[in-house]
N, C-alpha and C positions, 0 to 999 in steps of 0.2 A: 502589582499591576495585573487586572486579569483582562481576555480579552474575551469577547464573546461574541459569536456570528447571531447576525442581526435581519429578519426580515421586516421589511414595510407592508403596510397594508394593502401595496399593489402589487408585491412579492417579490420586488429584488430584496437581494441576498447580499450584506455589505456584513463589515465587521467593525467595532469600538472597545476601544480599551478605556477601564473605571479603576477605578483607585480598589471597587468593592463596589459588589451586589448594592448597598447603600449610595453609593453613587451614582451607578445606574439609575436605580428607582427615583432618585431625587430630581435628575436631569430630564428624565421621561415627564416625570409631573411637572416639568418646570418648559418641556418644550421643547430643550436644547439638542433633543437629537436629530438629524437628519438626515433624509437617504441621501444620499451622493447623487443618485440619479433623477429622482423624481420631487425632491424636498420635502417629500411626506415626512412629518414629525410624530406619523403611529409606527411605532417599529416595537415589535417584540422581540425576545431571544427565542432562537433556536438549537434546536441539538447539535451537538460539533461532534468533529472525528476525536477520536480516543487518541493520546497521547502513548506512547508507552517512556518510557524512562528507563535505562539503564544504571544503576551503581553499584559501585563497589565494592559497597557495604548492605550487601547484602543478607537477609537475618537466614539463620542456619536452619533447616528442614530437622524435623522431628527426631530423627537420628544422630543432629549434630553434627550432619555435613555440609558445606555451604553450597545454596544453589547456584548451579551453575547460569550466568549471564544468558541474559537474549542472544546477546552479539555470538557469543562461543555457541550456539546452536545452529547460527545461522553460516559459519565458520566449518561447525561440521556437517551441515549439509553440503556446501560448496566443496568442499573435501569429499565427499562421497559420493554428488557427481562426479566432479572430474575424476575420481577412480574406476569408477563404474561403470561410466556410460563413456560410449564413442563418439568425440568429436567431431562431426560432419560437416561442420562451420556453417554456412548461407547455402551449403547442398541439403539440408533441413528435408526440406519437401518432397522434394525429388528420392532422396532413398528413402523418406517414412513411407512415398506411394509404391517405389519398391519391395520393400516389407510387407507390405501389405498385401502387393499382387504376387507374393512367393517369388518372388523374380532373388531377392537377396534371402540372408539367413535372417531368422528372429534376432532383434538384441536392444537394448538401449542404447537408444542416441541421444546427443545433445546436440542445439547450434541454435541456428538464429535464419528467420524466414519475414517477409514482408507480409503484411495485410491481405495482400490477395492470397498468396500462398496459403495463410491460416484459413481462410472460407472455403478453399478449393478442399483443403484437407475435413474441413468439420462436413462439407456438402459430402464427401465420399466414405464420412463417418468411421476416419480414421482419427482414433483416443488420441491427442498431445495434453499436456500441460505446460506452462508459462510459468516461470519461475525468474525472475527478474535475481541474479547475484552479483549483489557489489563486491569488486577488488576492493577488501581491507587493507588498514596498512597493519603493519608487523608490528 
């Protein structure tokens, strides 16, 4: 089964699952597809997000050692924040504009700030990045 996001000729964006590309095109020339929204039966494909995949079996790099998983990179980054940088939890803001105004020492932080916080910080052109890290399980 594959699925493929789908726009109509008045531009909503829906998605349909085909057996195969040859499904698709038979149901297009046959009529039977239709926007969910507007009934239009001209719907093209469009570009979709990239999938990544993880497994197991993964084939061994040039030297014959296996590469290592998406998952174990993202594993070691979250290990390397929380070694690294200081926890400041939802105080985020407040001491990155401290840092800033030499009020605190230099140093990496981590935590978590609301929407307004992140505008006040980019408005006063203090650097953050957003790094979104799932608790794995074991």
């Amino acid at each position: 089964m594959i699925v493929y996001d789908l726009r109509c000729e008045r531009g909503h964006k829906f998605e349909g699952w085909f057996q195969d590309r040859q499904a698709f095109d038979a149901q297009k020339r046959g009529r039977l597809i239709a926007c969910p929204i507007c009934g239009s039966a001209e719907a093209e494909i469009v570009p979709a997000a990239v999938n990544v995949v993880a497994r197991d079996s993964r084939p061994a790099t040039e030297d014959g050692k296996e590469r290592p998983s998406p998952m174990s990179y993202i594993e070691q980054l979250r290990r390397q924040i929380e070694r690294d940088f200081d926890n400041v939890g939802d105080r985020f803001a407040e001491v990155a504009f401290r840092i800033h105004h030499g009020e605190e020492e230099r140093r990496n932080i981590r935590g978590t700030t609301t929407i307004q916080e992140e505008e006040a910080l980019r408005e006063e052109g203090i650097p953050f990045v957003k790094i979104p890290l799932p608790k794995l399980d074991s």
